[in-house]
N, CA, C and O atoms as CSV, one atom per row, in Angstrom:
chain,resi,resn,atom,element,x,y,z
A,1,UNK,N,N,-224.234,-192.480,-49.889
A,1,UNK,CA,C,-223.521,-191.787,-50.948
A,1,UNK,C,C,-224.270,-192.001,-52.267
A,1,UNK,O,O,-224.667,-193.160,-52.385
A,2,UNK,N,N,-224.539,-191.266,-53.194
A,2,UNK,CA,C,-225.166,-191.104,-54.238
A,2,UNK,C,C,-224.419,-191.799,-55.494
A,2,UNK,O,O,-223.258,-191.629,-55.867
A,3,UNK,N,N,-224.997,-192.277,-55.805
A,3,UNK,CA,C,-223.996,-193.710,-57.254
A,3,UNK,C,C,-223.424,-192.471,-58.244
A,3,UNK,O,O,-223.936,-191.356,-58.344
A,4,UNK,N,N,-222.613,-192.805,-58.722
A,4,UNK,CA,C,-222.324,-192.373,-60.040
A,4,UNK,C,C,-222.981,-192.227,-61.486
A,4,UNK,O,O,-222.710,-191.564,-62.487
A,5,UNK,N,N,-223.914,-193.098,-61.159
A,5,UNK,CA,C,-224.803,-192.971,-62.519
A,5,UNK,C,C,-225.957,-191.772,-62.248
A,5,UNK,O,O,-226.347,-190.866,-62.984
A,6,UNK,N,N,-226.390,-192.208,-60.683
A,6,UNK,CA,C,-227.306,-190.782,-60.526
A,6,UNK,C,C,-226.811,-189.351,-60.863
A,6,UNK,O,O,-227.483,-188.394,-61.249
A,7,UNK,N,N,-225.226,-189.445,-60.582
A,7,UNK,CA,C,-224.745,-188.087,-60.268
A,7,UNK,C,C,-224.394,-188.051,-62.082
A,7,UNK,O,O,-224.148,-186.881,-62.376
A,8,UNK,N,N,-224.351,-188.505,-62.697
A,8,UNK,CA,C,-224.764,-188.558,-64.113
A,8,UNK,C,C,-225.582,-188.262,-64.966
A,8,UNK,O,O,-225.596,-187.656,-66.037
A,9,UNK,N,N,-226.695,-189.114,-63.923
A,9,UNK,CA,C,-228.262,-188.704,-64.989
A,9,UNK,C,C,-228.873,-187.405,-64.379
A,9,UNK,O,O,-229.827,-186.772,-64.832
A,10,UNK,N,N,-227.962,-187.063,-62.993
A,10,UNK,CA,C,-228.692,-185.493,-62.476
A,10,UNK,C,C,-228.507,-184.276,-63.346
A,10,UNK,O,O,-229.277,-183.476,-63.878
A,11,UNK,N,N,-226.721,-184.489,-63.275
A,11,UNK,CA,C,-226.181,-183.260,-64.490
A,11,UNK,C,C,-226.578,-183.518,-66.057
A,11,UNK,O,O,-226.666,-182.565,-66.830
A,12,UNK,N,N,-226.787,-184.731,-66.435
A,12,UNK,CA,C,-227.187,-184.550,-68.048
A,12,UNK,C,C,-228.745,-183.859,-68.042
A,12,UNK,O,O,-229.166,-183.184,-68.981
A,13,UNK,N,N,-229.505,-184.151,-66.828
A,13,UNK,CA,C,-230.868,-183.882,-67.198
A,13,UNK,C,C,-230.775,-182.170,-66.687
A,13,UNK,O,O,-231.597,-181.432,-67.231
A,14,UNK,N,N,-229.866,-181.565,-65.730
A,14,UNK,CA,C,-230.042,-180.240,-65.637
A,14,UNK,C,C,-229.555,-179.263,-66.995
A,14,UNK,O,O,-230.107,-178.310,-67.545
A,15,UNK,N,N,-228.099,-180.064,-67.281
A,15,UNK,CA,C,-227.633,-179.505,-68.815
A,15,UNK,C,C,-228.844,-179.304,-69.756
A,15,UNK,O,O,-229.042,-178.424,-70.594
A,16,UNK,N,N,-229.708,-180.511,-69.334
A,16,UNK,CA,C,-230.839,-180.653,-70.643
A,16,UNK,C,C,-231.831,-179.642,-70.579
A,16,UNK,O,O,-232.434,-179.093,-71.502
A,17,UNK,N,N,-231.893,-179.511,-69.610
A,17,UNK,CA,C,-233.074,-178.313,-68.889
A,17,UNK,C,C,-233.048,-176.919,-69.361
A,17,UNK,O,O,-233.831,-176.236,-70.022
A,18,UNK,N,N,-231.246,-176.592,-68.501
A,18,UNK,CA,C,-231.021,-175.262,-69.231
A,18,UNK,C,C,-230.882,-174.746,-70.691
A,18,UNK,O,O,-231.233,-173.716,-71.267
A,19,UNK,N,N,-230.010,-176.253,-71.175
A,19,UNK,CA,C,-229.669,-175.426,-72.329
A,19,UNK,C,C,-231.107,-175.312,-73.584
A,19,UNK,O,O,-231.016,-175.024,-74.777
A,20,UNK,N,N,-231.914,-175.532,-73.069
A,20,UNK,CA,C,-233.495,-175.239,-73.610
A,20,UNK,C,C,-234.178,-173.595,-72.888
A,20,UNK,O,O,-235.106,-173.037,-73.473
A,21,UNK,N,N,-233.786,-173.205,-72.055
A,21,UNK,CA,C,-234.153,-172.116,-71.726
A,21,UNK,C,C,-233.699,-170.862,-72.534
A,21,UNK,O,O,-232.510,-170.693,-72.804
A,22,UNK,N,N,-234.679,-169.980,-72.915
A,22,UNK,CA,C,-234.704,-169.033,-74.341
A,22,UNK,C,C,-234.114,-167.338,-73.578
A,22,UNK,O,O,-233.690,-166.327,-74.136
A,23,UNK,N,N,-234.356,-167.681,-72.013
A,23,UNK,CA,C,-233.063,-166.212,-71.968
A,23,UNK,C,C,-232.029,-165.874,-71.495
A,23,UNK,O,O,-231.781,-166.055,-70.303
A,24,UNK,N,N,-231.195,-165.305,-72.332
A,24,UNK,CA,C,-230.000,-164.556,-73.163
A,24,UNK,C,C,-228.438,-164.847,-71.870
A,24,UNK,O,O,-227.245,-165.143,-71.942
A,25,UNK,N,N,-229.514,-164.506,-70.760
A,25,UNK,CA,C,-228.662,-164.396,-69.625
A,25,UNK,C,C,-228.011,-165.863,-69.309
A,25,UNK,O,O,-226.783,-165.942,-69.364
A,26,UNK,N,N,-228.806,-167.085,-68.965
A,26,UNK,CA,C,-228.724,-168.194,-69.021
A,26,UNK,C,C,-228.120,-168.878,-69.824
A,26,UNK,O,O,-227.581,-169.889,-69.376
A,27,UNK,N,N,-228.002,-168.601,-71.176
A,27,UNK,CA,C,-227.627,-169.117,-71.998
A,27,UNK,C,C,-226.027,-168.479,-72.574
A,27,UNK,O,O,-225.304,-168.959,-73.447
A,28,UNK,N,N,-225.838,-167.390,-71.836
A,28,UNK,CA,C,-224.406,-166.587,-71.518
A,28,UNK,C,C,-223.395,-167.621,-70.628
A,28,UNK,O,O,-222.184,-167.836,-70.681
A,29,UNK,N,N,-224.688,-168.249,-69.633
A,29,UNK,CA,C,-224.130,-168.691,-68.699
A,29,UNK,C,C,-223.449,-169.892,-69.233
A,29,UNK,O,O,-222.249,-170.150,-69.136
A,30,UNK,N,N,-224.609,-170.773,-69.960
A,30,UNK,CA,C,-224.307,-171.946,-70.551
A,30,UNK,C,C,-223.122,-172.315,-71.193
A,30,UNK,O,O,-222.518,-173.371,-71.008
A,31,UNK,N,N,-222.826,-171.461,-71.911
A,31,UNK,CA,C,-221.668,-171.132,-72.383
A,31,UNK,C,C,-220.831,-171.225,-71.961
A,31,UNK,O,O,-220.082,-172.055,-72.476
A,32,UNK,N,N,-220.399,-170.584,-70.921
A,32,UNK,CA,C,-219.754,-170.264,-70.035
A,32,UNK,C,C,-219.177,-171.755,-69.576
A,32,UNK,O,O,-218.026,-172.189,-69.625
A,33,UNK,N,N,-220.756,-172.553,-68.982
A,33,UNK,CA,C,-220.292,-173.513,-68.420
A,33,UNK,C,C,-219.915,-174.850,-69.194
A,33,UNK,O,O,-219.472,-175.884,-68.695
A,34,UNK,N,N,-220.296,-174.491,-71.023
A,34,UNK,CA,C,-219.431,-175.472,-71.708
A,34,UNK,C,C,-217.660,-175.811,-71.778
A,34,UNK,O,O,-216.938,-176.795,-71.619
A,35,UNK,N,N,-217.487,-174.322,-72.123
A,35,UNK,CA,C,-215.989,-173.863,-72.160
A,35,UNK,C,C,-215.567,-174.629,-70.704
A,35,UNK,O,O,-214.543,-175.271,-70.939
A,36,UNK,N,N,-215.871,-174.757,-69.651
A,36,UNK,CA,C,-215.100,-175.101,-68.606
A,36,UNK,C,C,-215.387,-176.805,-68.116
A,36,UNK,O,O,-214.639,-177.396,-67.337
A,37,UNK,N,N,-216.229,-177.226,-68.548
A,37,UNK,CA,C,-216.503,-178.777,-68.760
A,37,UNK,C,C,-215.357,-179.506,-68.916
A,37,UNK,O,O,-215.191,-180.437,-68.127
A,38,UNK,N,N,-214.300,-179.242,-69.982
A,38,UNK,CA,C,-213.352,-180.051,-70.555
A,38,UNK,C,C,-212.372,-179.648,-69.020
A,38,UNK,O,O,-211.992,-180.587,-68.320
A,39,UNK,N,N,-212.077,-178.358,-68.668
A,39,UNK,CA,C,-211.145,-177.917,-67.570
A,39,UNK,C,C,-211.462,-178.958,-66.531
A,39,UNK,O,O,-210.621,-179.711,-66.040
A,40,UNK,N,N,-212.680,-178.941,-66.249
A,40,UNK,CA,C,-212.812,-179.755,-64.675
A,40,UNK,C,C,-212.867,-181.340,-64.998
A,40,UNK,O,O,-212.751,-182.087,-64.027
A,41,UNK,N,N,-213.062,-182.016,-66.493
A,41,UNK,CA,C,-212.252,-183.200,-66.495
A,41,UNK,C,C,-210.957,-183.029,-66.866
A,41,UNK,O,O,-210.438,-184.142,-66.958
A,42,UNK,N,N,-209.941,-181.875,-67.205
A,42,UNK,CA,C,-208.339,-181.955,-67.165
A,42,UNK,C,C,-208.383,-182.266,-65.292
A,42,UNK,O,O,-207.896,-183.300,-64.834
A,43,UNK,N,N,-208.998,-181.265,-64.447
A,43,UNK,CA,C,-208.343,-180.834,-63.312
A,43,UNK,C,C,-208.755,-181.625,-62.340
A,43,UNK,O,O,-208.206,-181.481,-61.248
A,44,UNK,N,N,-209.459,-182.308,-62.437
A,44,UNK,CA,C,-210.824,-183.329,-61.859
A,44,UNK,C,C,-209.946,-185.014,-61.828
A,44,UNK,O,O,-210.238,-185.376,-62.968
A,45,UNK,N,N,-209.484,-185.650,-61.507
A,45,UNK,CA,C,-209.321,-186.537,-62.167
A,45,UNK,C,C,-210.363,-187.808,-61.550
A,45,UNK,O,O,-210.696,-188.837,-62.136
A,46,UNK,N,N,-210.702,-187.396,-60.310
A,46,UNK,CA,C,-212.082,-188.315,-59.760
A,46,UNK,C,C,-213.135,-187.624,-60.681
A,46,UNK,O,O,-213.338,-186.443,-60.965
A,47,UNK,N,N,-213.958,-189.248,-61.180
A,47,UNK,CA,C,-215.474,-188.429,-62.096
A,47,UNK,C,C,-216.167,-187.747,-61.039
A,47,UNK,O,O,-216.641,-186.623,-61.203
A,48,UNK,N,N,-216.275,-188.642,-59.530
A,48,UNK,CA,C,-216.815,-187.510,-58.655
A,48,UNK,C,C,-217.276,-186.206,-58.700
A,48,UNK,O,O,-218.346,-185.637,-58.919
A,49,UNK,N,N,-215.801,-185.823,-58.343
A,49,UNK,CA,C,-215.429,-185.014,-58.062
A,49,UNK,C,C,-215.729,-184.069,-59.395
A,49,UNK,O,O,-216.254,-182.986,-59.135
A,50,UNK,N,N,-215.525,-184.284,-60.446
A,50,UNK,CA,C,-215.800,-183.162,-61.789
A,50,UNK,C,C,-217.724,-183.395,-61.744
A,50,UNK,O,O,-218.231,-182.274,-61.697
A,51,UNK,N,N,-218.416,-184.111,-61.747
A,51,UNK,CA,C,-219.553,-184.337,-61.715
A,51,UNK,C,C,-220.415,-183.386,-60.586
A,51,UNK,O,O,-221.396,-182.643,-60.601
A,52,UNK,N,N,-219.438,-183.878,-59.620
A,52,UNK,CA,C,-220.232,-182.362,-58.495
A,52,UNK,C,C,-219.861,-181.147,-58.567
A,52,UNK,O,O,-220.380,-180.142,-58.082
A,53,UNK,N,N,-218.536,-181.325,-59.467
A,53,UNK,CA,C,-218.278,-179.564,-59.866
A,53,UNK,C,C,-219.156,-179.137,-60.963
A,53,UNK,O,O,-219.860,-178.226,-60.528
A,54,UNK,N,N,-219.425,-179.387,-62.177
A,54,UNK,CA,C,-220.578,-179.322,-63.223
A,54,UNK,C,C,-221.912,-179.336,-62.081
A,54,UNK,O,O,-222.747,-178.547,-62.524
A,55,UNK,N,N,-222.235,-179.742,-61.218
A,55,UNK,CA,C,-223.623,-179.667,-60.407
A,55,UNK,C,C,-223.320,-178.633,-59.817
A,55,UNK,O,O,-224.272,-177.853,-59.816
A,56,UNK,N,N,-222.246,-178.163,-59.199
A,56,UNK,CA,C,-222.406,-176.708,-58.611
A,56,UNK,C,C,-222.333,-175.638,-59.402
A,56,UNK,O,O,-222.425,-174.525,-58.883
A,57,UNK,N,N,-222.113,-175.801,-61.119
A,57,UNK,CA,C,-221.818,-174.677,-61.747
A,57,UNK,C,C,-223.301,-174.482,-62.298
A,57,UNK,O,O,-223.846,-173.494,-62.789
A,58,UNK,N,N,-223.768,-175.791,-62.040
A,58,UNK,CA,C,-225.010,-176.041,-62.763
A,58,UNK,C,C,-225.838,-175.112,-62.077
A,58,UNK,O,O,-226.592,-174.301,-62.615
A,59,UNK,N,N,-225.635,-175.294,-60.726
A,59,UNK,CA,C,-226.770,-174.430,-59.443
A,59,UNK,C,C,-226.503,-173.014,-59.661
A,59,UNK,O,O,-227.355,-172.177,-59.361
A,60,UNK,N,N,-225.620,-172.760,-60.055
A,60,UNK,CA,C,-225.532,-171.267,-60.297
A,60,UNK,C,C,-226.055,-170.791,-61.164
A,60,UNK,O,O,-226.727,-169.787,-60.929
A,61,UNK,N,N,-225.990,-171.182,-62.205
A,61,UNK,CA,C,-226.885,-170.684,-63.113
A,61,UNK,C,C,-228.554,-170.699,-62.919
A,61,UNK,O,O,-229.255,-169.702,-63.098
A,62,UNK,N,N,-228.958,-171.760,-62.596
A,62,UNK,CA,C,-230.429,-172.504,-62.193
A,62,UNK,C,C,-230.551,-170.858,-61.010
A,62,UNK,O,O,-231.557,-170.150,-60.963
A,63,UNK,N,N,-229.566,-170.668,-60.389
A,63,UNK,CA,C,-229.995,-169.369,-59.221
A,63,UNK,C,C,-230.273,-168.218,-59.917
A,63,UNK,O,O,-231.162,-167.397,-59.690
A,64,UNK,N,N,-229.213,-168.225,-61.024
A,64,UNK,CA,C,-229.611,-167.006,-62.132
A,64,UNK,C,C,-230.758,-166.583,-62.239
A,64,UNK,O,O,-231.372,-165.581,-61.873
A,65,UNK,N,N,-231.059,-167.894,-63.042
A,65,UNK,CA,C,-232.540,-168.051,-64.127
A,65,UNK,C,C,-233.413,-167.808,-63.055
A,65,UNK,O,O,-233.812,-166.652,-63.197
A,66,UNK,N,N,-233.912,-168.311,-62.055
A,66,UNK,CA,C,-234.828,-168.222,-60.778
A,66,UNK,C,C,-235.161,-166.942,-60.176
A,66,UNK,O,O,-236.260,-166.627,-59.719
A,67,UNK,N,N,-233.543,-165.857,-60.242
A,67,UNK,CA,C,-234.166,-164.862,-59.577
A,67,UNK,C,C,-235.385,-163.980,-59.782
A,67,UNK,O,O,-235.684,-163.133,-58.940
C-alpha cells in the first residue's frame, strides 16, 4: 500500500505540473479541479480516500493535455 506522504507528494507535484501548463483547455480544467478540492475534503473524510480522488481528477486532465 502506498504511504500517505507519497500519495501527497504525488498530487502536490502533479497540481504543480499542471497548473504551469500555458493551454487554455487545461487550465479550464484546473479550475475546475480547484473548486472541487474543498468538496472531496467535505465528502472524503479518509485523507485516502480524497487524495486518490484529486489523483483521479488529476489523470483526467493529464489525458486532456496528452491528447
Amino acid at each position: 500500500m502506498v504511504s500517505l506522504e507519497t500519495l501527497r507528494d504525488t498530487v502536490t507535484r502533479i497540481e504543480t505540473r499542471l497548473g504551469r501548463v500555458s493551454d487554455v483547455e487545461v487550465q479550464k480544467l484546473m479550475l475546475a479541479y480547484r473548486e472541487l478540492v474543498p468538496r472531496f475534503r467535505a465528502d472524503l473524510e479518509d485523507e485516502r480516500d480524497e487524495l486518490l480522488a484529486r489523483g483521479v481528477a488529476l489523470m483526467l486532465v493529464q489525458h486532456v493535455w496528452k491528447r
